[in-house]
N, C-alpha and C positions, 0 to 999 in steps of 0.2 A: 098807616105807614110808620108812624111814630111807634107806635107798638111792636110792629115788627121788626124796625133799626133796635130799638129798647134788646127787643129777644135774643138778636144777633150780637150784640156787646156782649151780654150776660153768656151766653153759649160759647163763644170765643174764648171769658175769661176762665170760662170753666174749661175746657178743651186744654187749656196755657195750662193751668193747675194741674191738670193730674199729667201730660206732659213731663212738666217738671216733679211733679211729685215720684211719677217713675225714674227718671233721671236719676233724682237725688237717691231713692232707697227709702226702706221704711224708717219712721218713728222708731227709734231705742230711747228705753232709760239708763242702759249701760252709761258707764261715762267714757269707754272706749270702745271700738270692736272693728272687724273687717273680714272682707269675706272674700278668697280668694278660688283662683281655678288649680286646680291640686296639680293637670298635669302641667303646665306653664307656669304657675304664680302668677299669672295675670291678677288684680287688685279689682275687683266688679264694685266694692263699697268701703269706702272711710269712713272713721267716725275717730278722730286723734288716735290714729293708727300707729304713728310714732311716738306717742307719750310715753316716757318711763314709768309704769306699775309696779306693782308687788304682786309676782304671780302665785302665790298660797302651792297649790299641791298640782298644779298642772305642768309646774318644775317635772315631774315623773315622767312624763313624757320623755323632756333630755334625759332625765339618768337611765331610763331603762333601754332608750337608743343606745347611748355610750357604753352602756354595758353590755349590750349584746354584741359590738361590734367588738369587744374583748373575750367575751367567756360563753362558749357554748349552754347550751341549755342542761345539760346534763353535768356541769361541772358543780362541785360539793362546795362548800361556803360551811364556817363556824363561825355563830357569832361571838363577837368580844364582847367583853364589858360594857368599854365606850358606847361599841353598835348598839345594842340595849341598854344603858342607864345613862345617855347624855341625854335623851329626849325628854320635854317638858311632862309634866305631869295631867295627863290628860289628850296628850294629841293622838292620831290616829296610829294603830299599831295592831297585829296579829297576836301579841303577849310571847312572842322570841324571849327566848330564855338565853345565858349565858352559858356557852360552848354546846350549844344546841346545833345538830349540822342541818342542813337544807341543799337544797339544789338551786341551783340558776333560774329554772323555771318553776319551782314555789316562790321564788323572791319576787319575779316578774309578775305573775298571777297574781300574789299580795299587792305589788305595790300599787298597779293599773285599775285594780278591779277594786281593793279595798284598800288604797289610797295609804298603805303600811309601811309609815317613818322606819320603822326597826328594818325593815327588808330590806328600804331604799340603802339605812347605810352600809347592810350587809353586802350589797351588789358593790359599793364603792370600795371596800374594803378589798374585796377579793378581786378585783379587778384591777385595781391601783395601788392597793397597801397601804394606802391611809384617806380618809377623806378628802381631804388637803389637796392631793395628786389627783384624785380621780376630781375636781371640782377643775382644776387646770384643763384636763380631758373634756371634759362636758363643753366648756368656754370653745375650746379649740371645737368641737361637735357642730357647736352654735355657728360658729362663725362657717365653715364650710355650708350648713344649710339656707345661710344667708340672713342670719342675724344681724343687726347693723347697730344696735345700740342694748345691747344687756350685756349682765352681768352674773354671774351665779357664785356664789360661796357657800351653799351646801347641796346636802342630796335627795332631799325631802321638802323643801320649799316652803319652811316655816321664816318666818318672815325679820329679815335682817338689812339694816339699813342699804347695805352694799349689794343684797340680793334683789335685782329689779331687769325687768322686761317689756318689752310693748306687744300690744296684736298680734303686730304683722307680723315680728319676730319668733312669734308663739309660731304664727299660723305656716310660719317656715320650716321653723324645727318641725312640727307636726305631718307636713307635705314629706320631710326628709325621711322623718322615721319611717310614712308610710308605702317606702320603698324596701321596705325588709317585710318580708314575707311573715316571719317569726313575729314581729310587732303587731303588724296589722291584724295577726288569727287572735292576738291577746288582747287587744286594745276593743272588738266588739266582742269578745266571748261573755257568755250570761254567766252562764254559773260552771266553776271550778272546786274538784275537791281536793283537799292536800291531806296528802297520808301520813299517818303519825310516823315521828322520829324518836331519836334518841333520848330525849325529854320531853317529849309530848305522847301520851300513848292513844289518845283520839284523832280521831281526824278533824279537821277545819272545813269550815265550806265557805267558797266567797262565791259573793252576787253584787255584778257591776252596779254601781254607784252612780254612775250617769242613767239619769230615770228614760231619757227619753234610746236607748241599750233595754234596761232591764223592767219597766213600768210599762203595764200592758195596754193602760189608756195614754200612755204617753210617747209610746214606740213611736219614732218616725221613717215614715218610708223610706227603703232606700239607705236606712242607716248604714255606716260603715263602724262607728265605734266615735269614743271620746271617752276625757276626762275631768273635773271638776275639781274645784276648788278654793277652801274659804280657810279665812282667819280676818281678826277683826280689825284688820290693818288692809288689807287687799278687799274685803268683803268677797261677793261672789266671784269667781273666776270656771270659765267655761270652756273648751277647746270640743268641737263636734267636726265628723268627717260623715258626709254622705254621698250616695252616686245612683246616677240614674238616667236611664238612657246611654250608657257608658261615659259618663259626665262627673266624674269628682269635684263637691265641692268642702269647702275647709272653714266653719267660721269659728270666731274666739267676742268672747266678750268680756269683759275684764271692768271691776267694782261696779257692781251689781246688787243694791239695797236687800232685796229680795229673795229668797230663791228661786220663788215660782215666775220671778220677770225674766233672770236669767236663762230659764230655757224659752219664754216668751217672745226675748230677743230673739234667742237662736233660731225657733220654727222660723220665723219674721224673715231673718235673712234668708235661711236657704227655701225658703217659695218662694221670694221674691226671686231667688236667684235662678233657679230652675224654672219658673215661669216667663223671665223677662230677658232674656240673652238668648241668643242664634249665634254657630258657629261658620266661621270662615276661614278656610284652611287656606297658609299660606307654602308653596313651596320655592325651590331656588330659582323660579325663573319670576318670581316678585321681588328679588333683591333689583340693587340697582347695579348698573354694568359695574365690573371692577373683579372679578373670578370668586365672586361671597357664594359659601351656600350654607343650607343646612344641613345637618346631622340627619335630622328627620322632619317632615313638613311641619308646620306651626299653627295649630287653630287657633285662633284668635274668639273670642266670645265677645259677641257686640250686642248693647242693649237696645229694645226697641225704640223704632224711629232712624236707628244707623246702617249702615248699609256701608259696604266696599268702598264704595268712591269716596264716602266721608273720613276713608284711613288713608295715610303716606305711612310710605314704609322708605330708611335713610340707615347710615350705617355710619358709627361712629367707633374712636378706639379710646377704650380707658384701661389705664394700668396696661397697657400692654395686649388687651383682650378686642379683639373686634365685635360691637355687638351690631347686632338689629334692632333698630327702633321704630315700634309701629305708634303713631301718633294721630290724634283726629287733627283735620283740615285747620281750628283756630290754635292748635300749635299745645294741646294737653297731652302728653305720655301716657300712651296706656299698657307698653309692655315693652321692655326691655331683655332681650335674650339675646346669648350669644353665637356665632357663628362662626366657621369655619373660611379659610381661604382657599380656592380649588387652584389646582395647576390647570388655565384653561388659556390656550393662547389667543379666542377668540373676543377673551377680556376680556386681557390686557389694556393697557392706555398707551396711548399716540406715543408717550414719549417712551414705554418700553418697550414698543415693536420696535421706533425707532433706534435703539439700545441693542435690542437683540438683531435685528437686520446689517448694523454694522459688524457685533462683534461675528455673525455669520460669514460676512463677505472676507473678514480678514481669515477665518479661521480656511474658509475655500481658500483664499490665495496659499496660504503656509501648506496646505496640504497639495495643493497645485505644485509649488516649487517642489515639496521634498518629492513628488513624484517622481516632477520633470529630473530631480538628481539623480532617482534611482534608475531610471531610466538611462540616462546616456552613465554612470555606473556598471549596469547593463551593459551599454552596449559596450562598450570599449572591455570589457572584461570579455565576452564573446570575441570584438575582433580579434585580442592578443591570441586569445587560445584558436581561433582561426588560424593565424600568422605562424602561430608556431609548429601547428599540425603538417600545416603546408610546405615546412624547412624543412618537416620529418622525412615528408612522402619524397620529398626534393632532392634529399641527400642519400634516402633508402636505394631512389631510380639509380640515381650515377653510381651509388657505390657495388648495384647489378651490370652497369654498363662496364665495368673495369673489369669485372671476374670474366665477362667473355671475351 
């Protein structure tokens, strides 16, 4: 009996363990990262998600969003001087020459694929006229994608005191860009050739820099594309997007010792992630009474062990925006979106039926009375013109009566 009480403790504690080992997510040596759902931003795993880093070359992400949302693919670009000879001596670059022309989508290819300073500030240039402006633009970028604490001052993301970012912030910008059709085809493309210009008489070839894209023992299923990057102030930095089962997922890891941990982390997350979440779709008839709906239904990814009933779903307003807040049962956030208000008068609340039923009642009387006016209006405009007809015929007769 002793033995078997003994088994059952020991089986229990281990059951609790991995329990919570799932809960929690895997083991990282990053010292940041998180992984979210691309279509929602739903947050599946933290790991000091809000910490301020130094994001080295994954900055490319923003400038080549920011930049597409200014300059067609096909538009020309010369580089300056600056574009080419402000960069350090040694950092990543294509060998742009000065008043050498290019296209919008050789700068893009460069910069995503082989991570190319010179291009990055070529896109900034031509797009804003000076670095400076176009670094304003990016900021402003950030912030609509739901950045909440970065900062950016150049276009290339070499690394400056003032230039600094978190995870989550990455893993927003990244979810935002991959709503441009134009990003996303460039962001997994393998290999790109770029045809000789006006001082370049060879062509270039680029082959994506993210291994687990272009490294054939390292491809991961499902990949969608990323990008990478290091300086010896940030160390490793990661941003990966993969999807499957119609399922986008987004993770970032950021100062990363290693390079081969950095993508170590990132398998890590997305199998855990893809492995251990079930979706539950929410639509307007889960808000709470009040006329809330949605744009379009909400799946919600729940990990295992969670289930429906362990989510509330409440509706709060900030800044002026109504959201929806789906939260588990002891009171954690797990997704914050917002919503719409319907014109529904089946609601409404007590007190504005109440509202609206009086200003009804008055608006029936006022309309009541001007009736009732036009009405005997009416009439009395009929009887005069009676009256009169009838003096006609009256005095027509007698004035026949006299002639005979």
């Amino acid at each position: 009996m002793k033995r078997f009480f003994c088994f059952f403790i020991v089986l229990s504690a281990f059951l609790s363990l991995t329990v919570t080992a799932l809960a929690a997510g895997p083991e990282l040596v990053s010292e940041s990262a998180v992984l979210i759902d691309a279509e929602t931003g739903q947050v599946l795993y933290d790991k000091e998600m809000h910490k301020q880093m130094y994001p080295a070359s994954i900055t490319k992400i923003l400038t080549v969003i920011t930049g597409l949302e200014k300059l067609s693919m096909t538009q020309k670009m010369t580089m300056s001087h600056y574009a080419v000879f402000s960069l350090p001596v040694g950092s990543s670059h294509i060998a742009l020459d000065e008043n050498e022309e290019i296209t919008m989508e050789q700068a893009v290819y460069a910069a995503l694929l082989m991570s190319a300073n010179d291009a990055c500030n070529g896109i900034a240039e031509a797009a804003a006229g000076s670095i400076e402006a176009f670094t304003e633009m990016m900021n402003e970028t950030a912030v609509r994608a739901g950045a909440k604490n970065s900062n950016f001052v150049n276009a290339h993301g070499l690394s400056d005191d003032n230039h600094y970012t978190t995870a989550y912030d990455m893993a927003m910008i990244c979810r935002y860009a991959l709503k441009n059709e134009t990003f996303r085809k460039v962001f997994g493309t393998y290999k790109y050739v770029m045809a000789p210009t006006n001082e370049q008489p060879e062509q270039r070839t680029f082959v994506n820099q993210h291994y687990m894209v272009s490294v054939p023992d390292m491809k991961y299923d499902g990949i969608i594309g990323g990008k990478a990057g290091w300086t010896r102030v940030s160390k490793c930095t990661l941003v990966t997007a993969a999807e499957r089962d119609g399922r986008c997922l987004i993770a970032v890891v950021m100062k990363c010792v290693k390079d081969k941990d950095k993508y170590a982390d990132t398998k890590a997350l997305l199998d855990w992630g893809f492995e251990n979440f079930s979706g539950e779709s929410y639509n307007t008839s889960a808000l709470p009474a009040g006329g809330y709906a949605f744009d379009k239904p909400v799946e919600l990814l729940l990990p295992a062990g969670k289930t429906r009933e362990d989510v509330s779903l409440s509706v709060t307003m900030e800044d002026g925006v109504d959201y929806a807040v789906f939260s588990y049962t002891d009171g954690e956030e797990i997704l914050r979106t917002p919503c719409s208000v319907s014109i529904d008068v089946s609601a409404k609340t007590d007190g504005e039926i109440r509202r609206d039923t009086v200003k009804g009642i008055i608006g029936g009387i006022i309309k009541g009375v001007v009736i009732i006016v036009l009405c005997i209006v009416g009439a009395f405009v009929l009887l005069c013109t009676a009256i009169i007809i009838r003096k006609r015929i009256y005095r027509a007769k007698k004035r026949k009566r006299r002639r005979r």
